[in-house]
C-alpha positions in Angstrom: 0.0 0.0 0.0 3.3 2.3 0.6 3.1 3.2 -3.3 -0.4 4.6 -3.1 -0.5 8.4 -3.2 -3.0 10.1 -0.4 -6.2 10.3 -2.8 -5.8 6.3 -3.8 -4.6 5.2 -0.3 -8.7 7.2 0.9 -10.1 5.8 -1.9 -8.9 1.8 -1.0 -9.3 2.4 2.8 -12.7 4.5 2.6 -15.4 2.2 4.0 -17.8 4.0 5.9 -20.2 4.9 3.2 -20.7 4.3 -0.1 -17.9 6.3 -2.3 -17.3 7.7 -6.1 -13.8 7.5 -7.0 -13.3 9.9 -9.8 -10.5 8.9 -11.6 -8.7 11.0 -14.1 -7.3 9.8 -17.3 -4.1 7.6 -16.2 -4.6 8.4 -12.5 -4.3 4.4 -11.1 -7.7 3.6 -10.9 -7.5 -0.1 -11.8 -4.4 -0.1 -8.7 -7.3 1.6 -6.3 -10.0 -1.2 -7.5 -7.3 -4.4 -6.8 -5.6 -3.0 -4.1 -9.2 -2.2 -2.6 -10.0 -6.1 -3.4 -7.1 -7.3 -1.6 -7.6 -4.6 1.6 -10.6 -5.9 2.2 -9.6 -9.6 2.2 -6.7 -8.8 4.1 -7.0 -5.9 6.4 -11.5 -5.3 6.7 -12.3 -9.0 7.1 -14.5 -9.1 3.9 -14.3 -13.0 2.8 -12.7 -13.5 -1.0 -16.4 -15.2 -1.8 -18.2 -12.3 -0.4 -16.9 -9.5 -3.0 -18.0 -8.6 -6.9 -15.8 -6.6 -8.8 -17.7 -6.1 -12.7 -16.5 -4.1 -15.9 -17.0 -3.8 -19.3 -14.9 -5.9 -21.3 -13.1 -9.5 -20.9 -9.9 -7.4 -21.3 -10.4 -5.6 -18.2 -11.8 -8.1 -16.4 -8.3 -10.4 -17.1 -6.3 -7.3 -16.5 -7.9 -6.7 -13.2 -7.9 -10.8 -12.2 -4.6 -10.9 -12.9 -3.7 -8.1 -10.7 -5.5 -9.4 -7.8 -3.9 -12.8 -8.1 -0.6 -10.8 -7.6 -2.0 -9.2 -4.2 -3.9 -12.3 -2.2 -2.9 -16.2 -2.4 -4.1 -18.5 -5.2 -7.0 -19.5 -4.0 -8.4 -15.9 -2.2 -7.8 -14.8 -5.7 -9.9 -17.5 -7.8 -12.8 -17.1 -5.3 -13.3 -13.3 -5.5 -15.7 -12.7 -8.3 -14.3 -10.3 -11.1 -16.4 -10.5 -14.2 -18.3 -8.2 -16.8 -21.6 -6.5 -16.0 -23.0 -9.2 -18.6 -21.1 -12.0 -17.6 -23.0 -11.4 -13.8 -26.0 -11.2 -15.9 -25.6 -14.7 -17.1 -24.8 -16.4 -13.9 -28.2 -14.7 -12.5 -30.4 -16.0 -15.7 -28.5 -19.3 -15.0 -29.6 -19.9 -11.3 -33.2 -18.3 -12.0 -34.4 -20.4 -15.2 -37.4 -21.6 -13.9 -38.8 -18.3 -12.6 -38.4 -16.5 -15.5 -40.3 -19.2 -17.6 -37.2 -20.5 -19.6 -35.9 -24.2 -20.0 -32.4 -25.4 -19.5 -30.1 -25.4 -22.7 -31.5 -21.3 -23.6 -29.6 -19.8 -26.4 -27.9 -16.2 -26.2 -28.3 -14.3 -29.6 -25.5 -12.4 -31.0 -26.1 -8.8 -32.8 -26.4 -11.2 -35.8 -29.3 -13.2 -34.5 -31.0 -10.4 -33.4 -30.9 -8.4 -36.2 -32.1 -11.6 -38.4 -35.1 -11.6 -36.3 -36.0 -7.9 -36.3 -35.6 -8.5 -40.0 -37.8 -11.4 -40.4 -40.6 -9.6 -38.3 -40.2 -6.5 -40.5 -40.5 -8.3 -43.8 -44.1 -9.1 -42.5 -44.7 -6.1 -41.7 -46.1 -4.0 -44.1 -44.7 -0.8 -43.2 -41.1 -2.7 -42.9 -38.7 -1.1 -44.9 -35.2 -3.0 -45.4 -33.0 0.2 -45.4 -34.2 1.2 -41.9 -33.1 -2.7 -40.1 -30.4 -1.3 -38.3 -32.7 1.5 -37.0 -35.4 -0.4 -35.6 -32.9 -2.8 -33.8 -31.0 -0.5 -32.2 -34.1 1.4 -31.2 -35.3 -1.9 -29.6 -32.1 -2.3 -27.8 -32.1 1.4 -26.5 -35.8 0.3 -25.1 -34.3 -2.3 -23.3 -31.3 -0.7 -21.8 -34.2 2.3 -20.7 -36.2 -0.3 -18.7 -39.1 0.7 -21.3 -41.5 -2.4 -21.9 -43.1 -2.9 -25.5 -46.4 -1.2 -23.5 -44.5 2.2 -23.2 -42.8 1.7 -26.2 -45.9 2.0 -28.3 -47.1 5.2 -26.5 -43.8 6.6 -27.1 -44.0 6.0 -30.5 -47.3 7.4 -31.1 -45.5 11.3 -30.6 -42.6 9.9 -32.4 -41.7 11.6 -36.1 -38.9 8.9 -36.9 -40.8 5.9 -38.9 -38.1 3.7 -37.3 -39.6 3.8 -33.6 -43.3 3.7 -35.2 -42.4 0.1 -36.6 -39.4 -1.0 -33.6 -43.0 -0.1 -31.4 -45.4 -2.4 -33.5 -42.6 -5.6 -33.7 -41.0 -5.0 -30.1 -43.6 -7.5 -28.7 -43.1 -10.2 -31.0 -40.0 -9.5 -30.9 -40.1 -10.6 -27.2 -42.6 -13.5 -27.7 -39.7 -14.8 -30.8 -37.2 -14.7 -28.3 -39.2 -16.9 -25.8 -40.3 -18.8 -28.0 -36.7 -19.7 -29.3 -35.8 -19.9 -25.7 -33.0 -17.0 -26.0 -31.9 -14.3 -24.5 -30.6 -11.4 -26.8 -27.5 -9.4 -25.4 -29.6 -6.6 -23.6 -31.6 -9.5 -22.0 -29.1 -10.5 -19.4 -29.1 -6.7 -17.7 -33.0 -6.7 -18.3 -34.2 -9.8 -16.9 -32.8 -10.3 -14.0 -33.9 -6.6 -13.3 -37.2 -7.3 -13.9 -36.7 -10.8 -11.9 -34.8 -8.6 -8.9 -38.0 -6.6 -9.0 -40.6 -9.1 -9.3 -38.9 -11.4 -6.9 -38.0 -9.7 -3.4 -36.7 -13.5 -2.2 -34.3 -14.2 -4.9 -33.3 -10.4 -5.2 -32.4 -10.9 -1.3 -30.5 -14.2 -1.8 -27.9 -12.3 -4.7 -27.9 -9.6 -2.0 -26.3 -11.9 0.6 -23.7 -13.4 -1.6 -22.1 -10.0 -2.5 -21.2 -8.5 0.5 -19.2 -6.0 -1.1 -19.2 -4.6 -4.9 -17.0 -2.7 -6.9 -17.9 -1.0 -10.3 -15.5 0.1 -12.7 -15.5 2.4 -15.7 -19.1 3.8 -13.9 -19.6 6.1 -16.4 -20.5 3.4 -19.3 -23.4 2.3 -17.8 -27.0 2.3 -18.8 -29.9 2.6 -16.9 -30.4 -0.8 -16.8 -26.6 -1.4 -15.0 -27.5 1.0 -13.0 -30.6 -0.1 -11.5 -28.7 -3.7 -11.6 -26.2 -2.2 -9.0 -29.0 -0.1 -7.0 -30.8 -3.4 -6.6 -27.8 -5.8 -5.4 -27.1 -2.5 -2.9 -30.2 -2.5 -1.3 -29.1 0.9 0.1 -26.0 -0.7 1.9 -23.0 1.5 2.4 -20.6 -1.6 0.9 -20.3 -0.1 -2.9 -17.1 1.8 -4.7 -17.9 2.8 -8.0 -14.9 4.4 -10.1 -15.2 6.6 -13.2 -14.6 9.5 -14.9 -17.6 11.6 -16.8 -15.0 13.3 -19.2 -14.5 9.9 -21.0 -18.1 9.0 -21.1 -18.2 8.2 -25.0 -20.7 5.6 -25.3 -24.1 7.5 -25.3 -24.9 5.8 -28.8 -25.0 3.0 -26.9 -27.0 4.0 -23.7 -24.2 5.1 -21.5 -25.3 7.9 -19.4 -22.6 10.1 -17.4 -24.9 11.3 -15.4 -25.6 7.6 -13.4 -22.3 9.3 -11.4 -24.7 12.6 -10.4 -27.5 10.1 -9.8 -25.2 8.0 -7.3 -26.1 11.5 -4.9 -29.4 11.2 -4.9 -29.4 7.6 -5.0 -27.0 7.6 -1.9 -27.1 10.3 0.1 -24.0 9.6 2.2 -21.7 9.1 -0.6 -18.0 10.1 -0.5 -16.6 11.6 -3.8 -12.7 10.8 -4.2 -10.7 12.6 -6.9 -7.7 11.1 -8.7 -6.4 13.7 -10.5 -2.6 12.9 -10.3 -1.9 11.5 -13.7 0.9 8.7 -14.2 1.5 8.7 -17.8 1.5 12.0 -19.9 3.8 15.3 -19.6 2.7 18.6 -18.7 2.0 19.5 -21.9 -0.7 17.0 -23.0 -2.6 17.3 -19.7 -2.6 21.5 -19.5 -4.6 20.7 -23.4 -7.0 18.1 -22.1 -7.9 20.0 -19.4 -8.1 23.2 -21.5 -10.0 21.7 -23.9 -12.7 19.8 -21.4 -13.7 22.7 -19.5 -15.6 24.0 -22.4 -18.3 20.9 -21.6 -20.5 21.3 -18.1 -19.3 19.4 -14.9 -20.9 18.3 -12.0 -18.1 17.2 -10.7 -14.5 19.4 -11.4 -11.4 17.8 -11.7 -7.9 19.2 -13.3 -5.3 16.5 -13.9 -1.8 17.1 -13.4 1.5 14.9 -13.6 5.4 15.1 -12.8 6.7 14.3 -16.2 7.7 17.9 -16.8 6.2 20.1 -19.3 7.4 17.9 -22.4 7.2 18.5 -25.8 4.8 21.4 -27.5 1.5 19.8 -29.7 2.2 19.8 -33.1 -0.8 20.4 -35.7 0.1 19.1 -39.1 -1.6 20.4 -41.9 -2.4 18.5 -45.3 -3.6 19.1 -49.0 -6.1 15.6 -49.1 -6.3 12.4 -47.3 -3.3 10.8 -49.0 -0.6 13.6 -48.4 -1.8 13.3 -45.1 -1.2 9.3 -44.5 2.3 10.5 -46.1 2.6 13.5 -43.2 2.1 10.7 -40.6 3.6 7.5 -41.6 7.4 9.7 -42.4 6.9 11.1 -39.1 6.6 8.0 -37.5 9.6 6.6 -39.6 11.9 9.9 -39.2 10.9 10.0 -35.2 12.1 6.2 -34.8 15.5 6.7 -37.0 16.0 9.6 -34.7 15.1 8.4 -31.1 15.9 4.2 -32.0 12.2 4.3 -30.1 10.4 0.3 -31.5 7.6 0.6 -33.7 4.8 -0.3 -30.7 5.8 2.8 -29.3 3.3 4.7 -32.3 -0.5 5.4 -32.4 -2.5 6.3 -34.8 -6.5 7.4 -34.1 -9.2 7.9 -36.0 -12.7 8.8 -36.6 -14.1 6.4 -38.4 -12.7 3.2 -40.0 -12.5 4.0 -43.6 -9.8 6.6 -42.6 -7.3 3.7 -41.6 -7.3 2.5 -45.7 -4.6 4.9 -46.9 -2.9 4.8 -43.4 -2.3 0.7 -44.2 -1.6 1.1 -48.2 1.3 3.4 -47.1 2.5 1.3 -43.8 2.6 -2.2 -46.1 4.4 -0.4 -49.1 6.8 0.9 -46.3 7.0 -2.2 -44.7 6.4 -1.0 -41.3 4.3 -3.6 -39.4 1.1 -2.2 -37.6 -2.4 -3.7 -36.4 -5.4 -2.4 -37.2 -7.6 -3.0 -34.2 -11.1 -4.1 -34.8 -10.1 -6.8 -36.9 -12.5 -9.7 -37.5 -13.0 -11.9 -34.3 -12.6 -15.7 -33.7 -15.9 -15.8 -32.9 -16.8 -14.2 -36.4 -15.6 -16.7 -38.6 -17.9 -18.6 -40.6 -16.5 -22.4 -39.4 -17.0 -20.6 -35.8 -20.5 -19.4 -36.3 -21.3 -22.7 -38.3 -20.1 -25.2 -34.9 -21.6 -22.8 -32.5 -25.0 -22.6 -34.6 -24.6 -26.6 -34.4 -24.0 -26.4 -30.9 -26.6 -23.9 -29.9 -29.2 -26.2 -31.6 -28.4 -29.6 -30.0 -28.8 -27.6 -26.5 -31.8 -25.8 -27.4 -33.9 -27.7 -29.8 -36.5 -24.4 -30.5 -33.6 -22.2 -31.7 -34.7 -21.1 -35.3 -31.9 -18.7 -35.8 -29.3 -21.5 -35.5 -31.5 -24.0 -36.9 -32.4 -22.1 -40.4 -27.9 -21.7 -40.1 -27.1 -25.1 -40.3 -29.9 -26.9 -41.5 -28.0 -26.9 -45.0 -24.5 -27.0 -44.1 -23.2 -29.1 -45.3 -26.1 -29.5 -47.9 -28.7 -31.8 -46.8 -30.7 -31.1 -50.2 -33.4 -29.6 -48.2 -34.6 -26.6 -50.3 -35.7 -23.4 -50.3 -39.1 -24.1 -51.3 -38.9 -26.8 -48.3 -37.8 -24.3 -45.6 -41.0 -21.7 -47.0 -43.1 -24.6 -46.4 -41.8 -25.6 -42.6 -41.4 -21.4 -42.2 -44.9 -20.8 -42.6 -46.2 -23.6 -41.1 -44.5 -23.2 -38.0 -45.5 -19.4 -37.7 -49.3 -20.5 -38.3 -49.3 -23.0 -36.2 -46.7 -21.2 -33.0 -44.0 -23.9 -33.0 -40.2 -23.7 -33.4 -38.9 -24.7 -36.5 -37.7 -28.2 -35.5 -41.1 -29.1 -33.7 -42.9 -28.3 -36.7 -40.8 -30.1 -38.9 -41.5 -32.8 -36.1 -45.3 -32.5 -36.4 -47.4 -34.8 -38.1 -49.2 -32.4 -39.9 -46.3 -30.9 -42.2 -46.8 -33.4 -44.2 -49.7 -32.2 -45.5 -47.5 -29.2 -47.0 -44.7 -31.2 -48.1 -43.7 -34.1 -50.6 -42.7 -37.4 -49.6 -39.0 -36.5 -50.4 -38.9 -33.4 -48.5 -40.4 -34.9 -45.5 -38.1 -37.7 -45.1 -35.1 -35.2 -45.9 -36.4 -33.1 -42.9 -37.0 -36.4 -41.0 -33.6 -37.3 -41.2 -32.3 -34.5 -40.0 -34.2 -34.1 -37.1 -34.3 -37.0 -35.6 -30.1 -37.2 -35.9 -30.9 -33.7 -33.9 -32.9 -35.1 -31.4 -30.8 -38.1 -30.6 -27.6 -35.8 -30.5 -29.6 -33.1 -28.3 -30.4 -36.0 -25.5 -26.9 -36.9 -25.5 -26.1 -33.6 -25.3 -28.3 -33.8 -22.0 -25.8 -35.9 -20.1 -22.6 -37.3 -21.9 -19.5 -36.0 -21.6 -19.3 -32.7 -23.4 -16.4 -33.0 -25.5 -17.3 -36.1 -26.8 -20.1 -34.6 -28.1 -18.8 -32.5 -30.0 -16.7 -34.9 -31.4 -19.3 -37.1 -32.3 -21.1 -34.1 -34.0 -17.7 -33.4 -35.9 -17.9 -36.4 -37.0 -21.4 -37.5 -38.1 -21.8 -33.9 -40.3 -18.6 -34.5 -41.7 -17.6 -30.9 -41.4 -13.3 -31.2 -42.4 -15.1 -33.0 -45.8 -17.0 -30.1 -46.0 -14.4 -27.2 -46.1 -12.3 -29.7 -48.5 -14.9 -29.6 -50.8 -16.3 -25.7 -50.5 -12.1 -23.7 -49.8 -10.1 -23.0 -52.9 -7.3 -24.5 -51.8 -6.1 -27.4 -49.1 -3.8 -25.0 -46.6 -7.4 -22.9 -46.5 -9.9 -25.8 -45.6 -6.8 -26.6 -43.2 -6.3 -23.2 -41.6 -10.4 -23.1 -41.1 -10.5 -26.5 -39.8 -7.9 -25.7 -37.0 -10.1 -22.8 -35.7 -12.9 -25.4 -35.3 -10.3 -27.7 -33.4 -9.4 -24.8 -31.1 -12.9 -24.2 -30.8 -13.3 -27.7 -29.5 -9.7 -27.2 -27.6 -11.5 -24.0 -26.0 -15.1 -25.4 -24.6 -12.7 -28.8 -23.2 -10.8 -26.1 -20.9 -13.9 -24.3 -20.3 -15.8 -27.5 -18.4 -12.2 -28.2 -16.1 -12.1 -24.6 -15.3 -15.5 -23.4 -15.5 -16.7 -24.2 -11.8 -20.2 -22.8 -12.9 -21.1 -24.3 -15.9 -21.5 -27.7 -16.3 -23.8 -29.4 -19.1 -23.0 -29.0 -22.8 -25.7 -26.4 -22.8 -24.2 -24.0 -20.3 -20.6 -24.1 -21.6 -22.3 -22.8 -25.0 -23.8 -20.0 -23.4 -20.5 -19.1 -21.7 -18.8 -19.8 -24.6 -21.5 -17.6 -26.7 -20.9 -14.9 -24.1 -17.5 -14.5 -24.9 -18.1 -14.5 -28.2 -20.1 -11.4 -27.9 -17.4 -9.6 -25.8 -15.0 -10.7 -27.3 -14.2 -7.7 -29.8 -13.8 -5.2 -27.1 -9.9 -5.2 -27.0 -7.3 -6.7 -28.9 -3.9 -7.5 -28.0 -2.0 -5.1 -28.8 1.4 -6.8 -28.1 4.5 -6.9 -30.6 6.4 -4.5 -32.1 3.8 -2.7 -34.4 2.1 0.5 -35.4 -1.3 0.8 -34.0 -4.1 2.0 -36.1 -8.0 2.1 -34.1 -10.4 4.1 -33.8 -11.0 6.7 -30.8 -13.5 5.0 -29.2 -11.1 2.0 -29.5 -8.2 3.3 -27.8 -9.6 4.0 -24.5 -7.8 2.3 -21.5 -5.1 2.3 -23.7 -1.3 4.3 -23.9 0.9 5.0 -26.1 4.3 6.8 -26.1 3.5 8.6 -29.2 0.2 9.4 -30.5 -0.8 10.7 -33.9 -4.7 11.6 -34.4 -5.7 12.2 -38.3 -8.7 13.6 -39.3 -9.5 17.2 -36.9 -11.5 18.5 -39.1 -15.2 19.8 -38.9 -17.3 16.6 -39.8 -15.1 14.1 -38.8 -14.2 15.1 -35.2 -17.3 16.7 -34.2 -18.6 13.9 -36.6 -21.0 15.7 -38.8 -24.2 13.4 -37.8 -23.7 14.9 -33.7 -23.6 18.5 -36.1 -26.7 17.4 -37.8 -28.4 16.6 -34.7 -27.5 20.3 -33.1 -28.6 21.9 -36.3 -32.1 20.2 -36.2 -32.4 20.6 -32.6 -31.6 24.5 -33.4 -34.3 24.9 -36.0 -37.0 22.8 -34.1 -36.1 25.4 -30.9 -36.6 28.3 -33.1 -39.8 27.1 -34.6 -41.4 26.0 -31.6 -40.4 29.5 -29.5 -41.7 31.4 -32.5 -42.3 34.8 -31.1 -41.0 33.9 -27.7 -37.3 33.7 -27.1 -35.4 30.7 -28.8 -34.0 28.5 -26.1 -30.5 27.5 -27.2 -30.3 23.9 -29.3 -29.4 20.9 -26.7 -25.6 20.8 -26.7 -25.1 17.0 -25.6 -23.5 15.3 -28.5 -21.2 17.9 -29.2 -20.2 17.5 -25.7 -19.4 13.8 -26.3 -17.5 14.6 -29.2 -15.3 16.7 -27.1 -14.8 14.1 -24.7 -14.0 11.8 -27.8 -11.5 14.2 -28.4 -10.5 14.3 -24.6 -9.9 10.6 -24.8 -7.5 10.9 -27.9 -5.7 13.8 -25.9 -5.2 11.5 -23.1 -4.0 8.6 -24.5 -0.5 9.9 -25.0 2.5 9.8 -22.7 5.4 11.6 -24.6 4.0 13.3 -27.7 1.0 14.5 -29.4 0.5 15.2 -33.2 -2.6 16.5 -34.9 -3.6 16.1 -38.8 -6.2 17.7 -40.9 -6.8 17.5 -44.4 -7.6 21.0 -46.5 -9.5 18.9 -48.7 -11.1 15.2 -48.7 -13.3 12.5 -50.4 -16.6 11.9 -49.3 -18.8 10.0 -51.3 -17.6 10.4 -53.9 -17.3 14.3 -54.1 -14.1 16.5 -52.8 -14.9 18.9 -50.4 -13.1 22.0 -49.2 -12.3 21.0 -45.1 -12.1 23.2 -41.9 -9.9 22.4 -39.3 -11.8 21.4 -35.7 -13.3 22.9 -33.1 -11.5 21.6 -30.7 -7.9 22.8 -32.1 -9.0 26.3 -31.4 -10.0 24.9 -27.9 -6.6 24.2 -27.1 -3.9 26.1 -25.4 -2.6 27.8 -28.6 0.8 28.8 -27.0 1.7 25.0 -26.5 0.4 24.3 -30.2 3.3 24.5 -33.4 1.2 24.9 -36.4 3.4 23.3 -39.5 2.1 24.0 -43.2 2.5 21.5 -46.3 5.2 23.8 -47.0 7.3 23.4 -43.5 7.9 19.8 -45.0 10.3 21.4 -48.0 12.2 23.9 -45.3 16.5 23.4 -45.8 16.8 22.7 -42.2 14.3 20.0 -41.8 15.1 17.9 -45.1 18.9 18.6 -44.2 18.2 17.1 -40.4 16.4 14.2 -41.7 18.6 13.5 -44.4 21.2 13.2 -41.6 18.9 11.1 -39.8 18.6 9.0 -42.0 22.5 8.7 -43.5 23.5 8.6 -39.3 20.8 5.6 -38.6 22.1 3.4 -42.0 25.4 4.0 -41.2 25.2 2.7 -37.4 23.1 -0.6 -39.4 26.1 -1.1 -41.5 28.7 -1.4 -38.7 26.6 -3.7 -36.5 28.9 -6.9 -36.2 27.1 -9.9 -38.2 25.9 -12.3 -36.0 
């Protein structure tokens, strides 16, 4: 605890009430959550089984494991539970099947799964329009993370202009009744329902109440309503909660995130403690003077100014380029003269963005340089096609009644079961309300169908059905070995890759697949049956995506949003223009929010336009500030592609925002100065010559 500065050493000793710890940008917060973990066990008499820590991402949650198993003995350290918000969610559902009117063996739906139903529904609809899918389901999915039932839904709608609520109103309940149906949850359903169940249920909310004696919350700003009546409910009131965040890097709204769960913790808790980290451990003087310049042009109920002992480093240097390409040049030489010059290692560099299509020209330059880099958000295990295929397969044997894996698989590999066959079973199994595998079960499909098509179908399912009781109570991974075998699936990829290293590469995934759920029953001490290692392992699946690993010598190219949590030594961001960072759509919004104030105050006094997504877009910008420890580089293009047009660009906001005496503005033109092509020359000549005298090996 000695290297704990007066603020953390408060926060992890503070135990008298419930407390906020506000924790600046590279202040030690994940330190105050672990070391807090281990003070309790060690020092407050808290028992390892007795605490909760949750977060937001598997990475995190590893990180912060990890940590703790470094501060307590082995088996203190396995017993505490650290998990994500969701992954808590899924142990609840799994205790609590029976009152909440699902069967053993449920299904979790991916963003995939849910989006196939929401279209399915639509297309019936007829006021569904295709181009609006992604709309409607993420309107459904804000519902849910609001606590709003299909009920209020519908009289929301009603006063609604958008066409995407009006028809995410009139499917939201079938939606529901789908899902149920299927026996699945989707991804919001494992905050939701055991809310509702914590709600409905005063005895079972009391039992989780007992078993977490103490809770800790990171990254408390993220959360939704929904997490945060999840924590409010498990509290009870109780003074045995620490909840750490930071409402300057709130940058999740479009996904229900709501900064202002840390102002409700107040009124929520009226005893509560507020501790504020502001002492930052990775940036200079410099970097932190401009994020805290910069961030005081948003409103704060809670004020903060971060400061560090790194000196006042190096001034912020704004880069100015003709187009997008000349500006991919600007920052990929820097990044190559600034490593000749300072023999830094090529993980040392950042590069953030916007939006994703601004990384193309970035990686067409870094591969014809041939300087390695990673582009984060890269496709996911759990995204391959072989992946999707097993888990679909796996998904179905544990849950008989899920369509969505079931209309996946039922062809692959081909079973010569057609499309006119699946119509048939389709629309039967709507009319009459089974799952698609009862009704290809039920005697009366035949009716519909050909002899062929029914035996087809027959075979199928009744290899299904002996494979799902099996699935019921043999050993797990021979199940899965068994399925491997009888679909013939390594055939399969022979027959359907290009080439025989590809059907090999994708058939390995599937063994490490198998590899994977055989560790997760020996380590899992929750999940036992086939069926609950699926959902775990469909869990994962799901979050999965939220952090790469970032290790090896490489450039790294992500998005803002993807960087957070994350350092680097040297950090470039591209793209400050007007449109890009504000992003134009949180400009649109102000803009219509500014003409629908000044048409509805007509001769009154306009009240000024709702500012809140500009605000997030200047703690987007905050975040990329915040994320470097040495230096800090700024691009902008004077012109740039956007759909096909070239349009004249304005440099940000948020440069103006900025201290301007620790800004040094540089012109295409500062690149053709004598002194700077003279100094790199000699960079250059001095770092081949010291390659040419190294000794050979």
């Amino acid at each position: 605890m000695s290297v704990l500065n007066p603020q953390q050493h408060a926060a992890v000793h503070h135990l008298d009430s419930p407390l906020l710890v506000l924790a600046g940008a590279g202040s030690g917060k994940t330190s105050v959550i672990t070391r807090k973990i281990a003070a309790l066990v060690q020092r407050h008499g808290f028992t390892p089984a007795e605490i909760a820590a949750v977060t937001f991402t598997n990475k995190a949650a590893r990180e912060m494991k990890t940590r703790v198993a470094n501060l307590l003995d082995r088996e203190q350290a396995r017993t505490v539970a650290i998990s994500t918000f969701h992954t808590l969610g899924l142990r609840i559902l799994r205790a609590n099947l029976k009152p909440l009117g699902y069967r053993s063996g449920f299904s979790l739906y991916d963003s995939e799964d849910s989006r196939g139903l929401v279209a399915k529904l639509m297309a019936a609809s007829t006021s569904g329009k295709r181009d609006l899918l992604d709309d409607v389901r993420n309107c459904i999915s804000r519902w849910k993370n609001d606590l709003i039932a299909p009920p209020q839904a519908a009289e929301q709608a009603e006063d609604s202009d958008e066409k995407h609520e009006r028809i995410a109103a009139k499917i939201y309940t079938e939606y529901e009744d789908q899902l149920r149906a299927s026996n699945a949850f989707d991804f919001d359903d494992l905050i939701l329902k055991p809310v509702r169940l914590f709600r409905d249920r005063p005895d079972i909310l009391g039992h989780w109440r007992a078993s977490i004696g103490y809770l800790l919350v990171d990254e408390y700003q993220d959360t939704n309503l929904c997490q945060y009546e999840l924590v409010k409910l498990l509290m009870g009131g109780r003074p045995t909660l620490t909840v750490v965040g930071d409402d300057d890097q709130s940058i999740y709204a479009w996904r229900g995130a709501r900064p202002e769960n840390l102002k409700q913790l107040q009124q929520d808790f009226a005893d509560l403690k507020v501790i504020k980290l502001e002492q930052n451990y990775r940036s200079t003087g410099r970097i932190l003077k401009a994020a805290n310049t910069l961030i005081a042009h948003n409103p704060h109920v809670f004020e903060k100014r971060l400061w560090s002992e790194h000196g006042h480093g190096e001034p912020l240097r704004v880069l100015s380029a003709r187009n997008e390409e000349h500006e991919a040049e600007r920052v990929v030489n820097e990044i190559t003269y600034h490593k000749f010059k300072h023999s830094t290692g090529f993980g040392d560099y950042a590069i953030l963005f916007r939006e994703n299509h601004q990384a193309r020209g970035l990686e067409r330059l870094l591969r014809e340089r041939r300087i390695p880099y990673i582009l984060s958000g890269a496709q996911s295990f759990f995204d391959r096609t072989e992946i999707k295929d097993i888990m679909s397969y796996l998904r179905l044997i544990t849950n008989i009644d899920d369509d969505s894996a079931f209309l996946r698989i039922i062809n692959t590999p081909r079973r010569e079961i057609g499309a006119s066959t699946l119509a048939a079973l389709n629309e039967y199994a709507g009319s009459h309300g089974l799952s698609l595998f009862r009704a290809a079960r039920h005697p009366g499909l035949s009716s519909y169908l050909n002899p062929r098509q029914m035996a087809m179908l027959r075979q199928f399912t009744v290899w299904l059905e002996i494979l799902s009781e099996k699935a019921q109570h043999d050993d797990p991974g021979k199940v899965v070995e068994e399925l491997l075998a009888d679909i013939r699936y390594e055939d399969w990829l022979k027959d359907i890759c290009e080439d025989a290293p590809t059907a090999n590469r994708r058939m390995e995934n599937v063994f490490e697949l198998v590899s994977w759920l055989q560790r997760l029953a020996k380590t899992d001490g929750e999940a036992k049956t086939l069926g609950e290692l699926v959902a775990r392992l469909s869990l994962l699946g799901m979050l999965e995506k939220e952090g790469e690993d970032l290790s090896g010598d490489q450039v790294a190219l992500m998005t803002v949003h993807a960087a957070k949590g994350l350092e680097f030594d040297h950090v470039y961001v591209v793209g400050m223009e007007e449109g890009l960072m504000p992003h134009r759509m949180c400009l649109e919004k102000y803009e219509e929010a500014a003409l629908a104030s000044k048409k509805k105050a007509k001769e009154e006094q306009p009240e000024p336009p709702p500012t809140e997504a500009v605000e997030e877009e200047r703690r987007l910008a905050y975040v990329a500030i915040t994320r470097a420890c040495k230096t800090l580089t700024f691009t902008f293009a004077e012109k740039r592609r956007r759909g096909g047009e070239v349009l004249n660009c304005e440099p940000s906001r948020f440069l103006s925002e900025l201290p301007p005496d620790d800004l040094h503005w540089e012109t295409p033109q500062a690149e053709l100065d004598p002194n700077t092509v003279m100094d790199r020359a000699e960079t250059y000549l001095s770092n081949l010559r010291s390659m040419l005298d190294k000794p050979k090996q």
